[in-house]
C-alpha positions in Angstrom: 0.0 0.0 0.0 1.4 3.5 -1.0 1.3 5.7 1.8 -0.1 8.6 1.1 2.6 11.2 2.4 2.6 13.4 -0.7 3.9 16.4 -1.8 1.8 18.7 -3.4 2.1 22.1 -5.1 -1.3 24.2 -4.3 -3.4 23.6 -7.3 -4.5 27.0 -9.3 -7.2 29.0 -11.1 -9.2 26.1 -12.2 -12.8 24.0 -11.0 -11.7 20.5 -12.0 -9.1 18.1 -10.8 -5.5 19.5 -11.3 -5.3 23.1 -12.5 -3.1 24.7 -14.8 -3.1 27.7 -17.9 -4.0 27.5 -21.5 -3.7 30.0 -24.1 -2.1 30.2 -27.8 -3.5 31.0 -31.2 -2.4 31.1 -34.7 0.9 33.2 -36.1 -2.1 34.7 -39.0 -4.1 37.0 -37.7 -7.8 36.0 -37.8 -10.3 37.4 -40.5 -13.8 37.9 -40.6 -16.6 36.5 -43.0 -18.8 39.6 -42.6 -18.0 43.1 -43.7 -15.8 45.1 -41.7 -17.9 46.7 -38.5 -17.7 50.7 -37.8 -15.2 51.9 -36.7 -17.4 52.9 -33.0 -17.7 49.0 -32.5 -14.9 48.3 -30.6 -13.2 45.9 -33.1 -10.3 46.4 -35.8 -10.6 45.9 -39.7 -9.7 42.5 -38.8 -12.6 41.9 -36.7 -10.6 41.9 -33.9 -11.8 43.3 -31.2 -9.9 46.7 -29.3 -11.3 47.5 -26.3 -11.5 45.7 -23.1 -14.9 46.4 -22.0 -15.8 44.3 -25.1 -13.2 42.0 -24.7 -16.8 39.6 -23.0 -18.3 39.1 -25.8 -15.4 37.1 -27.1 -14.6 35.3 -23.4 -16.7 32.0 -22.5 -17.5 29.7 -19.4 -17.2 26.1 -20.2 -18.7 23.2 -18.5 -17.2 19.7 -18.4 -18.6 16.9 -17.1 -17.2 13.7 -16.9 -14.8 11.2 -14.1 -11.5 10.7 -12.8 -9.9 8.8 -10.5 -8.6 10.6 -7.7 -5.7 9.4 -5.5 -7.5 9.5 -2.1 -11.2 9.0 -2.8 -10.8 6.4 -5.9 -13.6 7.0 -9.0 -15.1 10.4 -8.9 -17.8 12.1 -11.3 -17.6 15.7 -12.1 -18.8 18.9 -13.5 -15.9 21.6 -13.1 -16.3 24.9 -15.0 -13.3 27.1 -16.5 -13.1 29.7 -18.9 -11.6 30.1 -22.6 -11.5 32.8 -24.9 -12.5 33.0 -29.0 -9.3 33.7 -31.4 -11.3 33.1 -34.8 -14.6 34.2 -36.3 -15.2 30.3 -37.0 -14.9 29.7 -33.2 -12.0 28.2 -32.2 -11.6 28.7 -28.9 -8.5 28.3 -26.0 -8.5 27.1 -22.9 -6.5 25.1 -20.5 -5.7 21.3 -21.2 -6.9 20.4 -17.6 -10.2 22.0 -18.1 -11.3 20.1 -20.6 -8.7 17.0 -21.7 -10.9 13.7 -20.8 -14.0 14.9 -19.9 -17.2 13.0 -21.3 -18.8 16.4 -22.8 -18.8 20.0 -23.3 -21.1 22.7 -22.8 -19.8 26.8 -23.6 -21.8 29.5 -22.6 -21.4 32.9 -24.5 -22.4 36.2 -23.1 -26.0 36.7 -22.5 -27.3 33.4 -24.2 -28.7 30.6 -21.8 -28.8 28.2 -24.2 -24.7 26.6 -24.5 -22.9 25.9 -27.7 -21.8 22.6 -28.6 -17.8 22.2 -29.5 -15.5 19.5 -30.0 -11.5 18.9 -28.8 -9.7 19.7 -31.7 -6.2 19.2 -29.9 -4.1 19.5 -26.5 -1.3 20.2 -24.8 -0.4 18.1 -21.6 2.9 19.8 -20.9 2.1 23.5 -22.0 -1.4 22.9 -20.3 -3.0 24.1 -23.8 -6.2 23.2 -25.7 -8.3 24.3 -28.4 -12.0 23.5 -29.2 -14.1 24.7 -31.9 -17.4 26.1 -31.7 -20.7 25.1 -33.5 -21.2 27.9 -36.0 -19.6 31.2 -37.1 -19.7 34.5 -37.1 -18.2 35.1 -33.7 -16.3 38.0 -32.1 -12.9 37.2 -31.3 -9.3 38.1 -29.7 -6.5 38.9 -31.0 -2.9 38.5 -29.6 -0.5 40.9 -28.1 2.9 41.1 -29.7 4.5 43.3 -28.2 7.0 42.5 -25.3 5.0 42.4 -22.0 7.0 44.3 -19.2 6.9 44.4 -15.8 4.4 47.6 -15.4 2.1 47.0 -18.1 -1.7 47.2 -17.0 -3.3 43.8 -17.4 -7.0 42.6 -16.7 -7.7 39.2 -16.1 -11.3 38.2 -17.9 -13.1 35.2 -17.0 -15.7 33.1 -14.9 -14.0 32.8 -11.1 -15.8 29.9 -9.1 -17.8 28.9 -11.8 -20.2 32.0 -11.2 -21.9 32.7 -14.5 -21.9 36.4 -14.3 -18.9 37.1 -16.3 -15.3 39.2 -13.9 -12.8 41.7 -14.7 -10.5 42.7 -12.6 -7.7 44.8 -12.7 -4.0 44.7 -11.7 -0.6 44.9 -13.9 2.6 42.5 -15.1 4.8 42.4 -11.8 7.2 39.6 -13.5 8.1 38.7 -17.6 9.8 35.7 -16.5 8.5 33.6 -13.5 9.2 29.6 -13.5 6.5 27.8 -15.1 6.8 24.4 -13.6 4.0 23.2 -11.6 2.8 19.3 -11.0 0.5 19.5 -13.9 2.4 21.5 -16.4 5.9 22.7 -17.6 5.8 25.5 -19.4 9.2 27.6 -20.4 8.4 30.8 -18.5 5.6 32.2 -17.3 4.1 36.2 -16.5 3.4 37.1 -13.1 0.6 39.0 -12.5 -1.5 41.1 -9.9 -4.7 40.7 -11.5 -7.0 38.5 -8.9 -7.5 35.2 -10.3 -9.6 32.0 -8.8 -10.7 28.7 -9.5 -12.7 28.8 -12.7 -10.4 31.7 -14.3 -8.2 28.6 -15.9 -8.2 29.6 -19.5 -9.4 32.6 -19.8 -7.7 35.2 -21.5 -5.1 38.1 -19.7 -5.6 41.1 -21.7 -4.2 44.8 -22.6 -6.0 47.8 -22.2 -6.8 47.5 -26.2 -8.2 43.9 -25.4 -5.6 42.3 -27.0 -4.3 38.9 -25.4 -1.4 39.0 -23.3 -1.0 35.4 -21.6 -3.7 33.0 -20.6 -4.2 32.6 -16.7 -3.4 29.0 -15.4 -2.1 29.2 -12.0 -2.4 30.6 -8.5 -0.6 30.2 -5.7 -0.3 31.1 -1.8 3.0 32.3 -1.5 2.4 31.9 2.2 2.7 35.1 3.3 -0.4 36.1 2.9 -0.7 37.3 -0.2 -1.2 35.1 -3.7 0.7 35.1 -6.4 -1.0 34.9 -10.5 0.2 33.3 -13.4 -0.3 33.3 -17.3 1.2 31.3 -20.1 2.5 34.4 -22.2 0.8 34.9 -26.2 4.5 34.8 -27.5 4.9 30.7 -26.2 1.2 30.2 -26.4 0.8 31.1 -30.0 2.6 28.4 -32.5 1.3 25.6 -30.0 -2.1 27.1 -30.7 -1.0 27.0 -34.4 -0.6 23.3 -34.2 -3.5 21.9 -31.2 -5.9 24.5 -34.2 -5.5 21.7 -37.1 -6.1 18.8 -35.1 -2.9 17.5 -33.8 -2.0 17.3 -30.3 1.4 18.6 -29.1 3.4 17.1 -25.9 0.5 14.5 -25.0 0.4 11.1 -24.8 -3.8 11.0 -23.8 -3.4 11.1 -20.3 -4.6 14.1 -17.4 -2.4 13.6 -14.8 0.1 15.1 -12.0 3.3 14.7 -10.5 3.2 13.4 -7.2 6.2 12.2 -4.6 5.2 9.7 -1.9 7.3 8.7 0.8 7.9 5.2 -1.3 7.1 5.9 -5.1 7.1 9.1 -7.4 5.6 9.7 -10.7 2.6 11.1 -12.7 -1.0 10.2 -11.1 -3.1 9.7 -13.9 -6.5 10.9 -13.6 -8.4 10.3 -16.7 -6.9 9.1 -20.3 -8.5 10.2 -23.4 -10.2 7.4 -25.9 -8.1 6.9 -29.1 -4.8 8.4 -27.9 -1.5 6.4 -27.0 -1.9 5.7 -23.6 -5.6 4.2 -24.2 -4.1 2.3 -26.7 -1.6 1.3 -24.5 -4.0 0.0 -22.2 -3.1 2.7 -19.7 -5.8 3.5 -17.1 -7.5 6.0 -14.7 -5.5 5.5 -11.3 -2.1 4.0 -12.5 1.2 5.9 -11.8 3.6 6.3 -14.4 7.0 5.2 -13.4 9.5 5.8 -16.1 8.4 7.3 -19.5 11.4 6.8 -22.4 13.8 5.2 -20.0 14.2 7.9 -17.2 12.5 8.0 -13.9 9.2 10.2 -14.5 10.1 12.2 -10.9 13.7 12.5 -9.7 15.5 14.5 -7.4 15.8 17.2 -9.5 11.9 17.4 -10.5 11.2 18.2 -6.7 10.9 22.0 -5.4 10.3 23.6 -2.3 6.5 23.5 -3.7 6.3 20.1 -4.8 6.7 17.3 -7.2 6.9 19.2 -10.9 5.7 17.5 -14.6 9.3 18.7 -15.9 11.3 15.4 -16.3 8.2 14.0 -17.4 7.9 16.4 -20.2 11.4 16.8 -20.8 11.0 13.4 -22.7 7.7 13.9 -24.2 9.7 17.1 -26.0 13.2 15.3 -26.9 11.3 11.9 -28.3 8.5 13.7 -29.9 4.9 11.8 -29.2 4.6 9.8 -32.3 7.1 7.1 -32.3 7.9 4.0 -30.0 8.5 5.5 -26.4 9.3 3.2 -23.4 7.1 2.8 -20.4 6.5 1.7 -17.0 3.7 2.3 -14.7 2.4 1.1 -11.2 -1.1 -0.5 -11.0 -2.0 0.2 -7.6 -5.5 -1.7 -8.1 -2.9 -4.8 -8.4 0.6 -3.8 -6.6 1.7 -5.0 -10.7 4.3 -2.7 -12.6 3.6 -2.6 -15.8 5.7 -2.4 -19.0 5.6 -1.7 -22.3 6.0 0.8 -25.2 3.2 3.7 -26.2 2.8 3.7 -30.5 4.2 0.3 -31.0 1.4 -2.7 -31.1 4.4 -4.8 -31.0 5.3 -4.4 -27.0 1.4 -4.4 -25.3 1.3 -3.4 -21.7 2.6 -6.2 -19.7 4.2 -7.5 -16.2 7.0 -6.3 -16.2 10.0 -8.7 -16.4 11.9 -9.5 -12.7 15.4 -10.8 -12.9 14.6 -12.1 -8.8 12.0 -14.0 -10.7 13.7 -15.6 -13.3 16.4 -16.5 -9.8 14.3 -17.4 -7.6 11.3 -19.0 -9.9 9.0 -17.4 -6.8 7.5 -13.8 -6.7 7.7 -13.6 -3.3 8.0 -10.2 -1.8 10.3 -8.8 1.8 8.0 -5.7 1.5 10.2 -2.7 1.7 9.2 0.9 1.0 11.8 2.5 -0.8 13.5 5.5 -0.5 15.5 7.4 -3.8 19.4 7.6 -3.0 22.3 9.4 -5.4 26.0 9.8 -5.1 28.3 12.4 -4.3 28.5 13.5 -7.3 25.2 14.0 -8.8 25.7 11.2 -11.5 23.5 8.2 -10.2 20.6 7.9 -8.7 18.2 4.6 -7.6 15.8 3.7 -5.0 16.7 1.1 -1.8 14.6 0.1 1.0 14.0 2.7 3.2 15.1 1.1 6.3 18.5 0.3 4.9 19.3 4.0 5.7 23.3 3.3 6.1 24.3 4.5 2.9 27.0 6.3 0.8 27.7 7.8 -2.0 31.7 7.5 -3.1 33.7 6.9 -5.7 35.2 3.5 -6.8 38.4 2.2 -8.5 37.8 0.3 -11.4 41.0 -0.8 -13.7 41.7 2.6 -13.8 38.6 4.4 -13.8 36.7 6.8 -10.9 33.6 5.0 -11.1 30.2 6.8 -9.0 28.2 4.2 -6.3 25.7 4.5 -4.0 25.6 2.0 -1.2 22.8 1.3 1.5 22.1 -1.4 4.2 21.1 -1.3 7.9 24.4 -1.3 8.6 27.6 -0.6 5.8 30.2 -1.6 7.8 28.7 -5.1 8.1 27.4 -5.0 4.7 31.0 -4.4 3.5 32.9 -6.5 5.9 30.9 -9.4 6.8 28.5 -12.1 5.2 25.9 -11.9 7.3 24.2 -8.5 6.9 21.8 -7.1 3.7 22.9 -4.8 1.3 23.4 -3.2 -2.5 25.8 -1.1 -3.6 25.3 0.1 -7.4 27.8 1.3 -9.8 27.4 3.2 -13.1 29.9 2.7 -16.0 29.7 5.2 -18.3 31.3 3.6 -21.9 30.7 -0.2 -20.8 28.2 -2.1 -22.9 27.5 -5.4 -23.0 30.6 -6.9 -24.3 32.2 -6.1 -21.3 30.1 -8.3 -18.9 32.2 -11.0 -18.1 35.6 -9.4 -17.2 33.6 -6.5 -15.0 31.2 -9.3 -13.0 34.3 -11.2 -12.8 36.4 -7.7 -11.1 33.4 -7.6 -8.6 33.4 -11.2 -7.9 33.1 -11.6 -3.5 36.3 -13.6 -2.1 35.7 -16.6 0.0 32.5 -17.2 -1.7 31.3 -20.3 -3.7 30.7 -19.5 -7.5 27.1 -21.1 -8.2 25.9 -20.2 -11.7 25.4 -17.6 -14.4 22.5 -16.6 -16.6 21.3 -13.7 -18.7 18.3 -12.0 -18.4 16.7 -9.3 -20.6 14.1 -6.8 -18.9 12.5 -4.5 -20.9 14.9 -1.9 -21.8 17.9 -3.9 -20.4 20.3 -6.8 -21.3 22.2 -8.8 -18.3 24.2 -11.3 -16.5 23.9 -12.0 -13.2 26.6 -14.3 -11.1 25.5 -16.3 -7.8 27.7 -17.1 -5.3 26.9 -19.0 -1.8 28.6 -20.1 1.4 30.2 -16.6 1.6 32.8 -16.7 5.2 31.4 -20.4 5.9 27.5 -18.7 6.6 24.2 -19.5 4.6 24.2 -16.7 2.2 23.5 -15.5 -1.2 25.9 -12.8 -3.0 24.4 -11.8 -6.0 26.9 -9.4 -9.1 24.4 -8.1 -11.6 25.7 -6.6 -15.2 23.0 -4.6 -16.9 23.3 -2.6 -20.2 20.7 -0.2 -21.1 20.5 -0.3 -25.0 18.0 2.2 -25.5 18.7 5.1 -23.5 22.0 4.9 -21.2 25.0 4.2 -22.7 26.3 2.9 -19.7 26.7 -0.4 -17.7 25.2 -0.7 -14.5 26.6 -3.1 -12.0 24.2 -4.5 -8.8 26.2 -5.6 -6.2 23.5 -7.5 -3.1 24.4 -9.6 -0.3 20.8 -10.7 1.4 20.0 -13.6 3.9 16.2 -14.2 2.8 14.7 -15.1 -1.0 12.3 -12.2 -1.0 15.1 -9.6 -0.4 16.1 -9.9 -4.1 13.1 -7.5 -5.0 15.7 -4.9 -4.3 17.6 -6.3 -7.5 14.4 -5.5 -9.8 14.0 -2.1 -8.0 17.5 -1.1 -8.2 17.3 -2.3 -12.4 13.7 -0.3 -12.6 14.7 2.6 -11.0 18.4 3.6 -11.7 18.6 7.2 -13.2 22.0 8.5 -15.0 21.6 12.0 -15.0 
């Protein structure tokens, strides 16, 4: 059972589960179908409009209605409402990602009309927490974007639906920041404006605009700063733009189907999934409401570095998602909690289905029988490795070792290293990364790291996923009952590096810590 320990960021201007910021729009400006309105309208020869105080008529309150599966109270339904904003006279409209990315349907209200317009998902954003639907119909006002350079200064008015209220807000405040981090556990976004304008739940996606109406950033976050005063966030129109551009004809950018967060237990980090869209890779996959992704492409979906004073962030995650692309064969692990199963396999290839994931203790011990742990995630010294031991074995280190000539990072852990390293009799793994080692150097490095006054047993290989091995079994270490165990793992598809598992245990079951330490080792 996971215990539920987490670290959270606060969650920001949005109704439904997770919150985050949408915004974008084409690199074209928008035209009209209709003739050009007078020039006392409020809008440009475009069709644009230019004042604020009209800037309602092109701002709308969505309603999505759906489930997800929430970490604490399993299965939920829901009807959240957020805000978007019209960039088209066609109706395409932009809003957050997390407003309305797996929800069953849609309803958008327009200014004064009871009656709600019917639109379709036309593409999303996981990582830039973007999405763009398109409207029933045509003839609508719209927004246009602002191009200039948004400074720290410049009056700003946030427009939207707070709490879900229907009776449409504007309030008033000014940039206080061009460049503020945009990393949150649902979204990681290169930069992001600071603002002053008020924001709340229900303002996610709804448009941050100039004095001429004109779209500076779209609002996606709020947090308490915890000082007791809140802090306002936007996705700025010069990011937002070209991945508007893209989401606008249909193609999703940075998603693999899936609404999720970044969460950090005490045992187990990764992305909650919430909800996963029908059709995209991860339903494909067989991915479901309630799993937590493990590894995506190879590398740990949370590490050290992915965790702030706030909180788990998205940004290893989509660090990935952004150097793979979305469309081609991309490694994957996840943790079925419904089970206690990790699960392995690889999104956009039909060739490697969701499945157990393989266990070298296994294919040892022919048993799966478990000691138990909780895990905790160690690194060395030096920054360069990092992979998760049982938490109780807190004795650890994090030197460097002397391997024919090379300063090789470890991290080592046991109840007790002293006994670990100079005795038979006490539990322990130490794991060592070898940067330019492959495969064909297995036999002369398990034989280096062969234990004295052991017996040699046996030999096998294994593969695992992502991995090649050999693993070395030695007994009747000092005279004791004992098993020593020198694992050699190359990781063709992602390190190029060796990785060497060094474990002394006294007990079967303790060998889980070989599949953890292979599942969760991270080169950075």
């Amino acid at each position: 059972m996971v215990r539920r320990k987490l670290v959270v960021l606060s969650l920001a201007a949005g109704l439904l589960v997770g919150c985050g910021g949408g915004g974008g729009g084409s690199s074209n400006g928008p035209t009209t179908d209709g003739p050009p309105p007078s020039s006392d309208s409020g809008e440009s020869e475009s069709g644009a409009i230019t004042d604020k105080q009209d800037v309602s008529r092109a701002v709308v309150r969505i309603v999505a209605e759906g489930s997800f599966r929430d970490p604490d109270f399993g299965q939920q339904s829901f009807s959240g409402s957020g805000t978007g904003f019209i960039i088209s006279s066609d109706g395409l409209v932009v809003t957050n990602q997390h407003v309305v990315d797996g929800a069953g349907s849609l309803q958008v209200y327009l200014e004064g009309e009871d009656r709600p317009k019917n639109a379709k998902i036309l593409g999303v954003s996981e990582c830039n927490d973007l999405a763009v639907i398109d409207l029933e119909g045509d003839g609508y006002p719209f927004l246009d974007w602002y191009s200039d350079e948004p400074e720290p200064g410049l009056d700003a008015w946030a427009a939207g639906f707070p709490l879900g209220d229907p009776e449409y807000s504007l309030t008033r405040g000014s940039v206080v920041k061009a460049e503020a981090s945009g990393d949150t556990n649902w979204a990681s976004i290169d930069y992001t404006l600071e603002h002053d304008a008020n924001i709340q739940p229900g303002n996610s996606g709804g448009p941050l605009v100039s004095d001429d109406g004109r779209v500076i950033g779209v609002n996606y976050a709020n947090f308490d700063a915890g000082t007791g005063t809140s802090q306002f966030f936007a996705i700025p129109a010069e990011l937002a733009i070209d991945v508007v551009e893209t989401l606008s004809s249909g193609q999703d950018q940075d998603s693999i189907g899936v609404n999720g967060f970044a969460v950090a237990y005490e045992d187990i980090a990764g992305l909650w999934v919430s909800g996963v869209r029908a059709g995209s890779p991860a339903s494909d996959l067989g991915i479901m409401a309630g799993d937590i992704i493990l590894e995506l492409g190879g590398r740990p979906v949370v590490t050290g570095s992915d965790i702030t004073d706030v909180g788990a962030t998205k940004a290893g995650y989509c660090d990935v998602l952004r150097t793979q692309g979305t469309d081609r064969a991309i490694s994957i692990s996840v943790l079925r909690l419904d089970t206690g199963e990790v699960l392995a396999g690889e999104l956009n290839n039909p060739e490697r289905p969701l499945e157990l994931q393989a266990s070298v203790a296994n294919q040892i011990t022919g048993t799966n029988e478990s000691a138990g742990f909780e895990y905790v995630r160690i690194g060395d010294d030096s920054g360069s490795v990092e992979v998760e031991v049982p938490a109780e074995w807190n004795d650890t280190d994090g030197g460097i070792i002397e391997f024919l000539g090379l300063e090789l990072p470890s991290v080592s852990a046991s109840s007790d290293l002293n006994g670990f390293f100079n005795s038979w009799d006490v539990p322990g793994i130490q794991v060592i990364a070898a940067p330019g080692l492959n495969q064909n150097n297995f036999s002369s490095t398990l034989e280096f790291f062969a234990p004295s006054q052991c017996d040699y047993q046996t030999s096998d290989t294994f593969e695992a996923n992502d991995l090649v091995g050999v693993y070395d079994v030695y007994t009747n270490c000092g005279g004791i009952s004992n098993v020593f165990y020198v694992v050699g793992a190359f990781y063709d598809s992602f390190y190029e590096a060796m990785v060497v598992v060094l474990v002394q245990v006294n007990d079967q079951s303790q060998l889980e810590v070989i599949d953890r330490a292979l599942n969760t080792v991270y080169l950075p």
